[in-house]
C-alpha positions as CSV (number, residue, x, y, z in Angstrom):
1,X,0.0,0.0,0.0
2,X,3.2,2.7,0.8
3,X,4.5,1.6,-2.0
4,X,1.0,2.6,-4.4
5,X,1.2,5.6,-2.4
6,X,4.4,6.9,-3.5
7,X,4.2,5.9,-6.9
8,X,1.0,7.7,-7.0
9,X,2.9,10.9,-5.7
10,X,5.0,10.4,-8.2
11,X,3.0,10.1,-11.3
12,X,0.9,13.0,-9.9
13,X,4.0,15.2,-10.0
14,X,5.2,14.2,-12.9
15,X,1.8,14.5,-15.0
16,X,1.2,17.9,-12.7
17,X,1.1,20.3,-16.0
18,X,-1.5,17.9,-17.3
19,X,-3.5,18.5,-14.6
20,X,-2.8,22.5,-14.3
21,X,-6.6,23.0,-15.5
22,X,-8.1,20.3,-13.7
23,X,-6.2,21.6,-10.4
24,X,-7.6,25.2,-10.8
25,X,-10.8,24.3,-11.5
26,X,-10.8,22.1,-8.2
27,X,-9.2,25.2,-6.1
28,X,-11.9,27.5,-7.5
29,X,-15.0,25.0,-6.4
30,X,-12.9,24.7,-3.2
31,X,-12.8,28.3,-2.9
32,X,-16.5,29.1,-3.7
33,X,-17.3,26.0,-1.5
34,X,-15.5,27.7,1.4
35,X,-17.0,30.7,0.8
36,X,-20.8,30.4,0.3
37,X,-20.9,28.0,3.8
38,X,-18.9,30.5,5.7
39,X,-20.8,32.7,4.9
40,X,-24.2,31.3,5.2
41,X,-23.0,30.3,8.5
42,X,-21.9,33.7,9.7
43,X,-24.9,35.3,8.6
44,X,-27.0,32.6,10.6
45,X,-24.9,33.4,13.4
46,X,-25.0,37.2,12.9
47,X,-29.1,37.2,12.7
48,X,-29.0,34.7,16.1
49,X,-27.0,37.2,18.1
50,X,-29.1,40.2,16.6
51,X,-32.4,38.4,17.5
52,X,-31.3,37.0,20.8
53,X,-31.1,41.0,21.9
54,X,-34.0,41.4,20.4
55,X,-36.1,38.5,22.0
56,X,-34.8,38.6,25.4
57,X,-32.0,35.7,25.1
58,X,-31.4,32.5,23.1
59,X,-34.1,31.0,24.9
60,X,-36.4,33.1,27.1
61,X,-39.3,32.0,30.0
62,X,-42.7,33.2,29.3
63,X,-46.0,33.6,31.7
64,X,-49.4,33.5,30.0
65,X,-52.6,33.8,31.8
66,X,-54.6,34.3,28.2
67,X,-54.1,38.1,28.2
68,X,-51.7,38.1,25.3
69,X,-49.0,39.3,27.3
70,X,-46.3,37.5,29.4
71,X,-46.1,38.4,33.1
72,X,-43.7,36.7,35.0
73,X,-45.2,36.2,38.5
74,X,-42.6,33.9,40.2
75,X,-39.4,35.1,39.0
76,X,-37.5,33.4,41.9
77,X,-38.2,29.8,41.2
78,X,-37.7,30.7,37.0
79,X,-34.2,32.1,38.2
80,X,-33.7,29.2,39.9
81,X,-34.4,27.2,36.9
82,X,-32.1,29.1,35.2
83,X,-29.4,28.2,37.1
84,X,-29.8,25.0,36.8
85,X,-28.3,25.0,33.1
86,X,-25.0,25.5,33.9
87,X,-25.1,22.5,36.7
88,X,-25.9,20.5,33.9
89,X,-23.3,21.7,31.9
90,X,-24.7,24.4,29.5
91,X,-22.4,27.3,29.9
92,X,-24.2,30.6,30.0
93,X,-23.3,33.8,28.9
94,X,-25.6,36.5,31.3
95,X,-29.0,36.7,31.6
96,X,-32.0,39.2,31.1
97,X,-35.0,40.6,33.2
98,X,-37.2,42.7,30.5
99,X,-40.0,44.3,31.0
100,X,-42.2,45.1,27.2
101,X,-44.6,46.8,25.7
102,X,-45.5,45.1,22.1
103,X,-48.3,47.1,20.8
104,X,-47.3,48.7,18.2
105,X,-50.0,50.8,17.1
106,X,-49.5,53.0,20.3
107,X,-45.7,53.7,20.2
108,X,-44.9,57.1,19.6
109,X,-41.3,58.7,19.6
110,X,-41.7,62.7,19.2
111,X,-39.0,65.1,19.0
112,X,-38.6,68.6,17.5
113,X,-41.8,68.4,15.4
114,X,-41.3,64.9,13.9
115,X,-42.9,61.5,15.5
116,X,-42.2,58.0,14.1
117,X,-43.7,54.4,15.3
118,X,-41.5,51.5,17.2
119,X,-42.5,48.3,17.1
120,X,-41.7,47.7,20.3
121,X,-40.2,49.0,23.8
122,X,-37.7,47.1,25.8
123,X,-37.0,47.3,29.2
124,X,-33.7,46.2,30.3
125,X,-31.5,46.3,33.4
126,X,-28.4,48.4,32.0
127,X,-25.8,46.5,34.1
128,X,-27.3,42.6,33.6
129,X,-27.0,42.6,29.8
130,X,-23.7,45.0,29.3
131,X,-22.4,41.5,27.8
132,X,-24.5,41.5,25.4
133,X,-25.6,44.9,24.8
134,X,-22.1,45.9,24.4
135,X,-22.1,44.0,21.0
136,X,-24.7,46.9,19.6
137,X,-23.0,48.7,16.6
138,X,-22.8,52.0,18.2
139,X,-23.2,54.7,15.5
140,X,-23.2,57.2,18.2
141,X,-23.1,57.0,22.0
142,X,-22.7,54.0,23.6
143,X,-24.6,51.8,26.4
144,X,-25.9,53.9,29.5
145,X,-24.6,53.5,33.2
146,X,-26.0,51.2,35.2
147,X,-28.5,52.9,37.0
148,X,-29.2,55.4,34.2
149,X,-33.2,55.4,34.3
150,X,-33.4,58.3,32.3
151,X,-31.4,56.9,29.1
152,X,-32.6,55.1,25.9
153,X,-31.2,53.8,22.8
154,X,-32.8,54.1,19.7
155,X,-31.7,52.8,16.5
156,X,-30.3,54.7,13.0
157,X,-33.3,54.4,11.6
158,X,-35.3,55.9,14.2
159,X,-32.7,59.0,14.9
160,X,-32.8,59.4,11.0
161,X,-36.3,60.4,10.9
162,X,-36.7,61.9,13.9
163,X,-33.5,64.1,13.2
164,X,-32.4,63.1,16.5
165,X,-28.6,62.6,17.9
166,X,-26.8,61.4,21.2
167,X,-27.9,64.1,23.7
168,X,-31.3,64.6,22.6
169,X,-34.2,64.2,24.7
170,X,-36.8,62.7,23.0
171,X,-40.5,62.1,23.9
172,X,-42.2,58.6,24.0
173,X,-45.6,58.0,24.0
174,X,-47.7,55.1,24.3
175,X,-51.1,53.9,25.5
176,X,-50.7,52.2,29.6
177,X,-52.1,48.7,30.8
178,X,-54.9,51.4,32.5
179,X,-56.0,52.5,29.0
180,X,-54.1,55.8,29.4
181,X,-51.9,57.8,26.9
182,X,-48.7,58.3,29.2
183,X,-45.8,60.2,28.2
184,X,-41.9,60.3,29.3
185,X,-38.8,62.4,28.2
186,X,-35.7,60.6,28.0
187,X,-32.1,61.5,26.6
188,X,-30.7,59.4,24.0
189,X,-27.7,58.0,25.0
190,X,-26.7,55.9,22.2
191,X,-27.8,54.9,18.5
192,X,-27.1,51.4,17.4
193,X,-27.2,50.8,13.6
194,X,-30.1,48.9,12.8
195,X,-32.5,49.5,9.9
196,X,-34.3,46.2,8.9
197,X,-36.4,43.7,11.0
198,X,-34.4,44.7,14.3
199,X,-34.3,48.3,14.3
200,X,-37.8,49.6,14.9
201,X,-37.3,49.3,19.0
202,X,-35.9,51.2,21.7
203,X,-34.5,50.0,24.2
204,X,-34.9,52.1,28.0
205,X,-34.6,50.6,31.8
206,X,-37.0,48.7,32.8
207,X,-38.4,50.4,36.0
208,X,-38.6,53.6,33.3
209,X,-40.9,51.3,31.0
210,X,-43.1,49.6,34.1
211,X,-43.9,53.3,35.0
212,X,-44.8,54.8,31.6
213,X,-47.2,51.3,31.4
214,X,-48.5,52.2,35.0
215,X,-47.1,48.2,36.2
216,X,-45.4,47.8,39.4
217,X,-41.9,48.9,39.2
218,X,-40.1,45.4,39.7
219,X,-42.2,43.8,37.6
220,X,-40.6,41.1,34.7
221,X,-42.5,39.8,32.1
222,X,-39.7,38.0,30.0
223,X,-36.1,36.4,31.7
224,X,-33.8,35.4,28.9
225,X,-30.6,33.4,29.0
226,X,-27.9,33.7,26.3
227,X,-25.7,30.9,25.8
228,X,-22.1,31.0,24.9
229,X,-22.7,28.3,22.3
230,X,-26.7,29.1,20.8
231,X,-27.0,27.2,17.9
232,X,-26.1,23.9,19.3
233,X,-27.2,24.3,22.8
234,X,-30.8,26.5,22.3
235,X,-32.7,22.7,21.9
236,X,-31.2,21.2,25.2
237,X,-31.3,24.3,26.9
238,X,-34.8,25.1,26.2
239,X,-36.1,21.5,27.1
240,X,-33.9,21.4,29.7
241,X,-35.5,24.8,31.4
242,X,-38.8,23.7,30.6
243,X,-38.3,20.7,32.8
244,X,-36.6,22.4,35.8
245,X,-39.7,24.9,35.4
246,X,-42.5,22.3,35.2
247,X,-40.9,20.7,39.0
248,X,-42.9,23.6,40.7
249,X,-44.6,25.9,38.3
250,X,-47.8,24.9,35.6
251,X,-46.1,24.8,32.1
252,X,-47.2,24.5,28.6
253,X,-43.2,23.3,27.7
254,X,-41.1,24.7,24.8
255,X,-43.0,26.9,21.8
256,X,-41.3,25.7,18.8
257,X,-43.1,27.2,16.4
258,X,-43.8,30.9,15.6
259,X,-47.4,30.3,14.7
260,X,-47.8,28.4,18.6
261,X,-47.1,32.0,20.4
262,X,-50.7,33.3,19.9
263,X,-52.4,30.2,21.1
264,X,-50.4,29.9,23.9
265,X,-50.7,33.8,24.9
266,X,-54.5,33.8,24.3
267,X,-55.6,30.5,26.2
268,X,-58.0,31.0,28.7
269,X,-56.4,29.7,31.6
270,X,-57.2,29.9,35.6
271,X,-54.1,30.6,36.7
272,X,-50.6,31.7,34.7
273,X,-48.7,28.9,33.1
274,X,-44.8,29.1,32.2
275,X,-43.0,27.8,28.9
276,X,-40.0,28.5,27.0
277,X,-39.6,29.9,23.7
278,X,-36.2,29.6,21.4
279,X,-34.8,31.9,19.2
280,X,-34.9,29.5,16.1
281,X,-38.6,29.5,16.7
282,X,-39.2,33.0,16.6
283,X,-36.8,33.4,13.3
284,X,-38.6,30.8,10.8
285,X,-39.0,33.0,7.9
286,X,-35.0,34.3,8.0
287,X,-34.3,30.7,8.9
288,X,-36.6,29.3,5.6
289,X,-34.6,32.3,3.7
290,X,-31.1,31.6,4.9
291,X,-32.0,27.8,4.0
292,X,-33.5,28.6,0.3
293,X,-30.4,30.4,0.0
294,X,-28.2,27.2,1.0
295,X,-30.1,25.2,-1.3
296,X,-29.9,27.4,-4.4
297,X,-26.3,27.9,-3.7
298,X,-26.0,24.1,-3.1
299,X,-27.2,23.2,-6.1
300,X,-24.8,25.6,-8.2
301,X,-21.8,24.1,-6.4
302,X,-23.5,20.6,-7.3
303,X,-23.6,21.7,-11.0
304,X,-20.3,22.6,-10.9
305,X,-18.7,19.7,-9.6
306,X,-20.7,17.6,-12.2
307,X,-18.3,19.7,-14.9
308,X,-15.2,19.2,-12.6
309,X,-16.3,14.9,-12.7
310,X,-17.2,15.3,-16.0
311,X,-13.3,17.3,-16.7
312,X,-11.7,15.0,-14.1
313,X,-13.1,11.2,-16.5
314,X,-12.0,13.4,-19.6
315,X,-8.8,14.2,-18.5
316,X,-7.5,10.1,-16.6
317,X,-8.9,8.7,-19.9
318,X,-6.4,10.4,-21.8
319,X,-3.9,9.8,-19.2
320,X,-4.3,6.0,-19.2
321,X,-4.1,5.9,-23.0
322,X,-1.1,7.6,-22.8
323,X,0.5,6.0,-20.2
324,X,-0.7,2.2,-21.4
325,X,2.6,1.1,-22.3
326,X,3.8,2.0,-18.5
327,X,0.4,0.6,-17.1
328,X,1.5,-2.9,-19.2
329,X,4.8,-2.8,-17.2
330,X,3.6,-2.5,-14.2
331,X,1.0,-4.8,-14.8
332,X,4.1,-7.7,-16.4
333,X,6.0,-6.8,-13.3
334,X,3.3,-8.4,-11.0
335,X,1.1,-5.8,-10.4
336,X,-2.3,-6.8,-9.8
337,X,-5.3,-5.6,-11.2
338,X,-6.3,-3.8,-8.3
339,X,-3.5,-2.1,-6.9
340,X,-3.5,-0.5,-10.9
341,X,-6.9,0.8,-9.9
342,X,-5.8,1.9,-7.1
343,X,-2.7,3.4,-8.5
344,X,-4.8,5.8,-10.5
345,X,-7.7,6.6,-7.8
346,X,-4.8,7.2,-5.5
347,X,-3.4,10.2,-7.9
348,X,-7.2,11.4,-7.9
349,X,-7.0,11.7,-4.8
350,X,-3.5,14.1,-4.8
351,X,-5.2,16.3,-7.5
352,X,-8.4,16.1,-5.8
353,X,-6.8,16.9,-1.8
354,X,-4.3,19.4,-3.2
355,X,-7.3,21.7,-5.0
356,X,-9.4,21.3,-1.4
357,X,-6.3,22.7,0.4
358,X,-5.5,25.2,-1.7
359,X,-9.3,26.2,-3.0
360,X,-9.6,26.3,1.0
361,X,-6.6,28.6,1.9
362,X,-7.8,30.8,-1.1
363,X,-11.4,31.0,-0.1
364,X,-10.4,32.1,3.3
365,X,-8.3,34.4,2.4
366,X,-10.6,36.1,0.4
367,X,-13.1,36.2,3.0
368,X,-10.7,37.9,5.4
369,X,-10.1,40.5,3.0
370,X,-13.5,41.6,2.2
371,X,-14.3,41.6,5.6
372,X,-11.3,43.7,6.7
373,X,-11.5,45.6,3.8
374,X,-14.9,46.6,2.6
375,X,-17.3,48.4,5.0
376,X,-21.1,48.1,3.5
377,X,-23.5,50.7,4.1
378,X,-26.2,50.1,6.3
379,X,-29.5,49.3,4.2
380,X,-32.2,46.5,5.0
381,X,-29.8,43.8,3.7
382,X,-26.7,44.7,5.1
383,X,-28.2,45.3,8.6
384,X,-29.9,42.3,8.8
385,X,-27.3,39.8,7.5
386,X,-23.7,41.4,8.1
387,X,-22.2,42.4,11.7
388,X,-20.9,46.1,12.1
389,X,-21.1,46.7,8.4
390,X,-18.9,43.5,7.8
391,X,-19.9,40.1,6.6
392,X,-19.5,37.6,9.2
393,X,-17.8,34.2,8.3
394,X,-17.5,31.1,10.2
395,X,-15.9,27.8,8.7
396,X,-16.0,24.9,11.4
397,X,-14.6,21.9,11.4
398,X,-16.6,19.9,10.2
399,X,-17.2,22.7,7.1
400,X,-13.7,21.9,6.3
401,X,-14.4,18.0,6.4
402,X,-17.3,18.7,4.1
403,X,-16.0,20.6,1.2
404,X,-13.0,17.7,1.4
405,X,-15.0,15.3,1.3
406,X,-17.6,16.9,-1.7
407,X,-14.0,17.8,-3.7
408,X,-11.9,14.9,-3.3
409,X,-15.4,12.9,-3.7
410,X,-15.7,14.6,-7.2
411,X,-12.5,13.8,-8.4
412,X,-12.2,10.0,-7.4
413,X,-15.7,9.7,-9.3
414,X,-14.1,11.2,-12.2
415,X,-11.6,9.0,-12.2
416,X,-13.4,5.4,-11.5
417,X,-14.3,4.6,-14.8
418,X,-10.4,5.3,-16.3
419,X,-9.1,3.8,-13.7
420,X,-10.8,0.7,-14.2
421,X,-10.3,0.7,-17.6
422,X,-6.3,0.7,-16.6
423,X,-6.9,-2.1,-14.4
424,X,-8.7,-4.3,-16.9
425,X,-6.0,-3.9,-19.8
426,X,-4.4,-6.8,-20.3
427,X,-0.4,-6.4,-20.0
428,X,0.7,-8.3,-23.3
429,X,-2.3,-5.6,-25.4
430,X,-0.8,-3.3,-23.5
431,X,3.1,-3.3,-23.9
432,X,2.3,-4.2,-27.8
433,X,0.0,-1.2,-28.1
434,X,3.1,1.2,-28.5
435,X,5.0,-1.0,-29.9
């Protein structure tokens, strides 16, 4: 078998300008490979972080009593379960208490003559997500002290048509649990840039939003928890929190679907029952987008490959007709049928590891430069899918494994039928051949 190997190496590097087109056509698929799943994997990650600030955490503990709105009435035992995630070993990044105000329709933000709508108000304690909130791409400002009841961050959007910068006190309006219009002035102490899905909320402390809603100051209706590692730990987390929950509160378990929040919020129930709710679930259409994405792009990179199989049979059955008189040599020398086959596979495999390493180490690179290098500016696409301007790119692992394996797959395929073609030619036809 060593000794297949290194003949293999051999041939490969002595047939190498043969192969020259092959070889870049394999580093280019590599490259592209590399490319389209780091990407589609940073922007999965990038829209995860965004909506986990958004919704409260990765996965966040709800309280329905049928009003439509969470109320959380125990938040000692919930904490408790929350603690319980890292005894189990699921590491935690912080947590958040939130207090909200959904409705829409009745969110005014007023200054200097000109109003816009939010989509929603968030109520945060300042000091218990820094972690997280420090992440915000600041286009002005930055997070408020910890204690700072008076502050509230609004996004680009929102300052750009209100006119409004850091400094500014703005007015926000909206219509309280009592049925009253309730006003408060606060000074904007930071704008985050946000202009898509995301950026239509503002974010204040949350004893500023239980007063302007006429609750009781200390009230929670949302605690979150955001995990170091989300995307593979927001399942086990979220049933695992459930559980822990269920041991001493009612529960309706995990909502895993967007279209399960209104039933849940709006059954009639005697008393308020507790369930968890995931990030994932409350991002279905960006994940069905992201996914449509991966498939189109998946089926490009399949197309391609079929041209680089296609290339790679092409190319090995003009090497083996070439090299006949050698492969009747080897064959008259002893070599069996199937170490011939596996003489040629083996070279295959060179051409087909060398263009995923280098296709790899090219697609990377390019990556880093475009994300150190170009800054995009902020619209509904850029916003929603980059980090900071930047496209995000993650290559794991097993990303790495997969584009070998799709690559290195593609040229061995190419190869099979030549190769057993070289295998099956008898030596004596094939040392008389070039006779």
């Amino acid at each position: 078998m060593k000794g297949i190997i290194s003949i293999a190496w051999r041939n490969y590097i002595r047939n190498l300008k043969r192969y020259r087109v092959l070889l870049s056509a394999l580093v280019l698929i590599a490259a592209v490979l590399v490319m389209v799943l780091a990407i589609v994997l940073g922007m999965r990650s990038g829209i995860y972080e965004k909506a986990s600030r958004y919704f409260a955490g990765n996965i966040v503990a709800l309280g329905y009593s049928g009003t439509g709105d969470s109320v959380i009435e125990d938040p000692e035992t919930v904490m408790q379960a929350v603690e319980a995630l890292e005894d189990h070993g699921i590491p935690v990044q912080t947590i958040s208490r939130r207090s909200t105000y959904y409705k829409r329709k009745s969110i005014d933000l007023f200054f200097s003559g000109y109003y816009i709508k939010q989509r929603r108000l968030v109520g945060v304690e300042w000091e218990l997500e820094r972690p997280v909130l420090s992440s915000f791409d600041f286009a002005e400002g930055g997070l408020p002290d910890a204690e700072d009841e008076t502050a509230v961050l609004i996004s680009t959007a929102t300052a750009a048509e209100l006119r409004a910068n850091v400094g500014d006190n703005i007015i926000i309006s909206i219509e309280s649990d009592r049925g009253r219009t309730n006003t408060v002035e606060l000074i904007v102490r930071g704008i985050f840039s946000e202009s898509s899905f995301f950026g239509y909320s503002a974010y204040l402390h949350r004893h500023t939003l239980n007063r302007l809603k006429e609750a009781p100051e200390n009230q929670i209706d949302e605690i979150g928890v955001y995990l170091k590692n989300p995307i593979r730990n927001e399942g086990p987390a979220a049933e695992l929190l459930a559980e822990k929950m269920a041991e001493s509160l009612p529960s309706f378990g995990v909502v895993r679907t967007r279209e399960n929040f209104e039933p849940q919020a709006h059954k009639e129930r005697d008393t308020t029952m507790y369930g968890v709710v995931t990030a994932g679930a409350q991002l279905e259409e960006i994940e069905d987008l992201l996914g449509a994405l991966t498939i189109i792009a998946s089926l490009v990179m399949l197309m391609f490959l079929s041209i680089v199989v296609v290339g790679v049979s092409n190319t090995f059955t003009m090497l083996v007709w070439d090299r006949t008189r050698e492969i009747g040599t080897l064959r008259a020398l002893g070599m069996q049928q199937p170490r011939t086959i596996l003489l040629f596979l083996s070279e295959a495999g060179f051409l087909g590891f060398s263009g995923m390493l280098m296709g790899t180490l090219l697609g990377a690179g390019v990556l880093t430069l475009i994300q150190r290098g170009i800054t995009f500016p902020p619209n509904l696409v850029s916003t929603l899918f980059f980090t900071q301007g930047r496209i995000r790119w993650i290559l794991p692992w097993w990303g790495i494994l997969l584009i070998a394996g799709l690559v290195i797959g593609a040229s061995l395929l190419g190869s099979l039928r030549a190769s057993l073609r070289a295998g099956r030619l008898p030596p004596v036809d094939a040392l008389s051949r070039h006779e």
